[in-house]
N, C-alpha and C positions, 0 to 999 in steps of 0.2 A: 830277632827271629832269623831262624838260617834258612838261606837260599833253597835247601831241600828238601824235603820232609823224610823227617826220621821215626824211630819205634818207641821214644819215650812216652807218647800218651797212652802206648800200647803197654807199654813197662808197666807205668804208671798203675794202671788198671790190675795186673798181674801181682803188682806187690800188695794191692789190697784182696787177693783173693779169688781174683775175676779171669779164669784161664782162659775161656776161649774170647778170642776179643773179635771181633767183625768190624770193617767199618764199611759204611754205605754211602752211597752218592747216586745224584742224579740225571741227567743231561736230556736237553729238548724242551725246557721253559718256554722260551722264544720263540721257537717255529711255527708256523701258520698252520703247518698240518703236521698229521703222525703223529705217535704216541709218544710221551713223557715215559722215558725208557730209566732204568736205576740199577743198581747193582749191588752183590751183598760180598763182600771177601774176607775169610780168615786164613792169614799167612800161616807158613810156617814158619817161624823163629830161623831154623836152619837152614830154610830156602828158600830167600828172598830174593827175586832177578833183581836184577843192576839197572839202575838208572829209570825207579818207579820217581813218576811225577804230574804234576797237574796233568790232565791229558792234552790239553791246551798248549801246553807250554814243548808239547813232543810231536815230529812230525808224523804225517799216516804211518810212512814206514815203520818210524821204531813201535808207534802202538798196537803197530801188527805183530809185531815180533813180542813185544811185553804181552800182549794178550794171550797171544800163544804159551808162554813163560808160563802165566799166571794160572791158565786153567790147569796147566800140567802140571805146580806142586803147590796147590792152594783147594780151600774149600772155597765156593763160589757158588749162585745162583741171579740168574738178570731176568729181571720182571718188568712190567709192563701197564701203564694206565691209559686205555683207548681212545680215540677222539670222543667219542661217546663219552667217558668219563669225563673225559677234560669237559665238553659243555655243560654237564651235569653236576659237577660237584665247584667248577672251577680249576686253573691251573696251578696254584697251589696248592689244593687236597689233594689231586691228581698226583701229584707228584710226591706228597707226604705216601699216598696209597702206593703207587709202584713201590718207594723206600720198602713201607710193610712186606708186600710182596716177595721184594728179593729176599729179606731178611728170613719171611715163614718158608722161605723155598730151598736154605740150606739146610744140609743132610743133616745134623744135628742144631742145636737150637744152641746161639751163644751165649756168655754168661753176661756181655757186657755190648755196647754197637755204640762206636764212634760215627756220627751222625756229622754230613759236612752241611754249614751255614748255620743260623742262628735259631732254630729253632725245632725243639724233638718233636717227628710223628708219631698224634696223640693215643695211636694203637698200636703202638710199636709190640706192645707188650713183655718189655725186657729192659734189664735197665743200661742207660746212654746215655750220652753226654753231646752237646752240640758243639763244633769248632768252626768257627769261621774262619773262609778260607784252609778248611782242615786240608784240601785236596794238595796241597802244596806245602802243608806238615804234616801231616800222614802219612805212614807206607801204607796202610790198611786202606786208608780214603783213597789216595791217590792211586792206587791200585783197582778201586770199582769203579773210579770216575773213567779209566781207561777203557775197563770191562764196557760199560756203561755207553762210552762217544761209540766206541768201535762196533758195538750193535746195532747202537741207533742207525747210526752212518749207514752199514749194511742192507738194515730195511730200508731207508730212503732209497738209498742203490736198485734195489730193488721194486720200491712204490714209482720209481722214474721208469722201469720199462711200462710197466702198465699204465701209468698217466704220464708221455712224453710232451715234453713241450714247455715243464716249469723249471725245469732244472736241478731239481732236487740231487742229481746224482754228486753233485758241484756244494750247491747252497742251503744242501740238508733238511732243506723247508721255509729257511730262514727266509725273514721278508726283505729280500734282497730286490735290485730295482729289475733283475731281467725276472724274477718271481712276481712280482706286483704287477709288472707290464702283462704278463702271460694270464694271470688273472683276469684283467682285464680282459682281453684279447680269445682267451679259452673257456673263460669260465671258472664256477667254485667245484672240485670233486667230492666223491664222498668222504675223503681224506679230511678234506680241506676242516679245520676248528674254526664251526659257526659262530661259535662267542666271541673271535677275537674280532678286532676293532675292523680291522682292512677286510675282510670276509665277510660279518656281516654287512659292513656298508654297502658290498658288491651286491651280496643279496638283497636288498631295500631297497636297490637303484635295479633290480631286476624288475622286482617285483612293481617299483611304480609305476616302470612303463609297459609290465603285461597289459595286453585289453580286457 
């Protein structure tokens, strides 16, 4: 496997037929709060920015700069699964559901969706293929999952002016130890995912020493 990810699974696809190829990724599994955010991108073959890669693997800066890149000579759409969903469905349907999302939310409908990690969401409605760790062989994955951090990231940015105090603008949501302290310490917000383990504990132990 090569250190970068390249167009062959996109090729791949192309020699059997399949022109417009998308691939999709997700970011926000983890986080105690905020939405399980996703992305859908089909390259252009002729205008692909330089130096597409895990988004993980590239600092804020350059994924500022490849995001920029991307929206300018790409098809692309970034959707979104609510806290609400996430309690509701769980955080992997949630996250299969943003997937759908991006992918219905591109201006034409692709022939083919490279799908990062192991397993296709089951409404995708189009046909995919799953790669693990695609985000880091793909330029199509690695390219949403960029889309994908750098939205999320955004709204967090943003969900920290209005609930200050957990750090989000920093730890994204993550249950990092000054976000757990601050829990404690603050309280759970509307943000906050009641079904996850540390959140609802906080809520049980509210609620047991209400009068």
């Amino acid at each position: 496997m090569s250190n970068a990810p390249d167009f062959s699974f996109e090729e791949a696809a192309q020699e059997r037929g399949l022109a417009r190829i998308a691939g999709v990724d997700e970011v926000g599994r983890g986080p105690l709060c905020g939405p399980v955010t996703a992305a859908a991108v089909i390259l252009d073959p002729a205008r692909i920015p330089e130096g597409l890669n895990d988004s993980k693997k590239l600092t804020a800066k350059r994924r500022a700069d490849l995001t920029l890149q991307i929206m300018e000579c790409s098809e692309w759409c970034i959707a979104h699964a609510s806290v609400e969903e996430i309690d509701a469905l769980n955080i992997y349907h949630a996250a299969h559901l943003a997937m759908c999302r991006a992918v219905a939310g591109l201006r034409a409908g692709p022939d083919h969706v490279l799908v990062d990690g192991n397993r296709i969401p089951r409404d995708l409605g189009v046909s995919a293929e799953a790669i693990v760790k695609g985000d880091a062989r793909s330029l199509s994955i690695a390219a949403a999952s960029i889309l994908a951090k750098e939205a999320r990231d955004r709204l967090m940015v943003d969900l920290a002016q209005q609930y200050p105090g957990y750090g989000w603008e920093r730890n994204a949501g993550y249950p990092t130890r000054d976000h757990l302290q601050a829990l404690l310490d603050l309280g759970v917000t509307p943000v906050h995912r009641r079904s996850f383990k540390p959140v609802h504990n906080i809520l049980c132990q509210a609620k047991s020493i209400t009068p």
